[in-house]
C-alpha positions in Angstrom: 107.5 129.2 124.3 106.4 125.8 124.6 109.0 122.4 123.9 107.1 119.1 124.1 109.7 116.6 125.0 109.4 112.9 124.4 111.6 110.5 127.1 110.4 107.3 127.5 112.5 104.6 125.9 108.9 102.9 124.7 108.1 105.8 122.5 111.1 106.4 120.8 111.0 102.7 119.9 107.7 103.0 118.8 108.4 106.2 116.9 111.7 104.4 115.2 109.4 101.2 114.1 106.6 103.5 112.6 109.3 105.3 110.7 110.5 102.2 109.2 107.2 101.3 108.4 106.3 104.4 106.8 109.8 104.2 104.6 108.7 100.6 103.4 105.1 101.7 102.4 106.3 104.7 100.4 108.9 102.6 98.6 106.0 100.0 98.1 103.8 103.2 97.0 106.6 104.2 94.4 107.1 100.5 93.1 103.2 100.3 92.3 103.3 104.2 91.2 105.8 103.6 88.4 104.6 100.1 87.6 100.9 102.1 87.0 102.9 104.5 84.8 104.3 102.3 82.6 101.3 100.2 82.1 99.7 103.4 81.5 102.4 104.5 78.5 102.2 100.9 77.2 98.4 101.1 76.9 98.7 104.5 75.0 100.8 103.2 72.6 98.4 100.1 72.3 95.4 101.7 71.6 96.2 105.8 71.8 93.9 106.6 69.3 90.7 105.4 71.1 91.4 106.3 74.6 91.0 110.3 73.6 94.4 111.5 73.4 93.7 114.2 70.7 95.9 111.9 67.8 95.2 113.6 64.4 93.6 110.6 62.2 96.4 108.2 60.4 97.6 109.3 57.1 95.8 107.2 54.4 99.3 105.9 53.7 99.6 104.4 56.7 95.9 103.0 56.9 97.0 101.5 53.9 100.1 100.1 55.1 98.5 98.9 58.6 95.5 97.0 57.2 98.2 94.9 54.7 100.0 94.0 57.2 97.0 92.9 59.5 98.3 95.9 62.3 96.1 97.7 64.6 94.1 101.0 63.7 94.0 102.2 67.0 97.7 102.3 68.4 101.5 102.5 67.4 102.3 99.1 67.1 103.5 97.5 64.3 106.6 95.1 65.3 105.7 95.6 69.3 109.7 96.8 69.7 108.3 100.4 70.8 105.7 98.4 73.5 108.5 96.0 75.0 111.3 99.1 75.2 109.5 101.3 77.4 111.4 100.2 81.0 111.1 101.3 84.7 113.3 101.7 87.1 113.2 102.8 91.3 115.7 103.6 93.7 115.0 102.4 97.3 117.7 104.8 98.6 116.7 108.0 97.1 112.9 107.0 96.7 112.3 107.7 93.1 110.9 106.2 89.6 111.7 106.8 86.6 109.6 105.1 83.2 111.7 105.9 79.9 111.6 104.7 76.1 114.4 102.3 75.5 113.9 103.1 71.7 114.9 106.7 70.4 112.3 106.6 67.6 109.1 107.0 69.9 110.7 110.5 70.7 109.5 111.3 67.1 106.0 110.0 68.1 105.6 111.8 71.0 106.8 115.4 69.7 105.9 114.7 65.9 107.8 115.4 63.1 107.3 118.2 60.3 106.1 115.0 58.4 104.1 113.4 61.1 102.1 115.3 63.9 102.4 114.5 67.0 100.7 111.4 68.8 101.9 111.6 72.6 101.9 108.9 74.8 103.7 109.6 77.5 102.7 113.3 77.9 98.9 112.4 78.9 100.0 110.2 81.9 99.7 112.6 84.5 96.1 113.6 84.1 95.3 109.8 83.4 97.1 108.4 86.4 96.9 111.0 89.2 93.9 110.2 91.6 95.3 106.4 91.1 98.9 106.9 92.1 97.2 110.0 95.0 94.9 106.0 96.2 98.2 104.4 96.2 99.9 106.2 98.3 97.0 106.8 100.6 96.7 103.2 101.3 99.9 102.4 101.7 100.6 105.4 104.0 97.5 104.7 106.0 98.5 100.5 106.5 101.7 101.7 107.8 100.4 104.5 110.2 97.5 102.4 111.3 98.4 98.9 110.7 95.3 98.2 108.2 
């Protein structure tokens, strides 16, 4: 067996800076994660239907209804509520984020109804936002290892 012991006072201290370091530039990491997130969610519901996102075509009803109205084609928004209620919120002691709808009636979006299919916006975010949030944490791990 083989122990590898660590003694000098110098180290430890070293060790114990690097450590807070590296809790700061994950939290940072996790702030800029979520923010990506929701920014990513609110740009789905923007413009969802030209970003790929497999949305069935609008009913011709609600073409209809949009165009009188002067509303977007290409997105969810009519009033802008459904845009302005999706919040974020981390945790700095147990190093998590969270992005939720603050209305109930995008839940109906995202699953679809038997009257309306589904057009998801939250559901894609993981395949959209991946390698991004993977660059963020890189970076931020790597300034706080190796002082870049």
């Amino acid at each position: 067996m083989i122990k590898v012991r660590i003694e000098t006072k110098e180290t430890i201290a070293a060790l114990d800076k690097t450590k807070g370091k590296l809790k700061n530039s994950l939290f940072a990491s996790l702030v800029k994660s979520t923010a990506l997130v929701r920014e990513t969610v609110i740009e789905n519901i923007r413009s969802g239907q030209k970003k790929g996102l497999g949305w069935s075509p609008f009913a011709p009803s609600t073409i209809a209804y949009k165009s009188k109205r002067g509303r977007s084609l290409i997105g969810l928004v009519d009033s802008g509520k459904m845009m302005t209620s999706v919040h974020e919120q981390v945790s700095r002691t147990k190093l998590t984020g969270e992005v939720y709808p603050g209305v109930n009636y995008l839940r109906f979006h995202e699953e679809g109804t038997r009257k309306m299919p589904e057009r998801p916006t939250f559901k894609p975010v993981p395949k959209q936002v991946n390698s991004k949030i993977s660059a963020i944490f890189k970076i931020e791990v790597a300034g706080a290892l190796y002082g870049v």
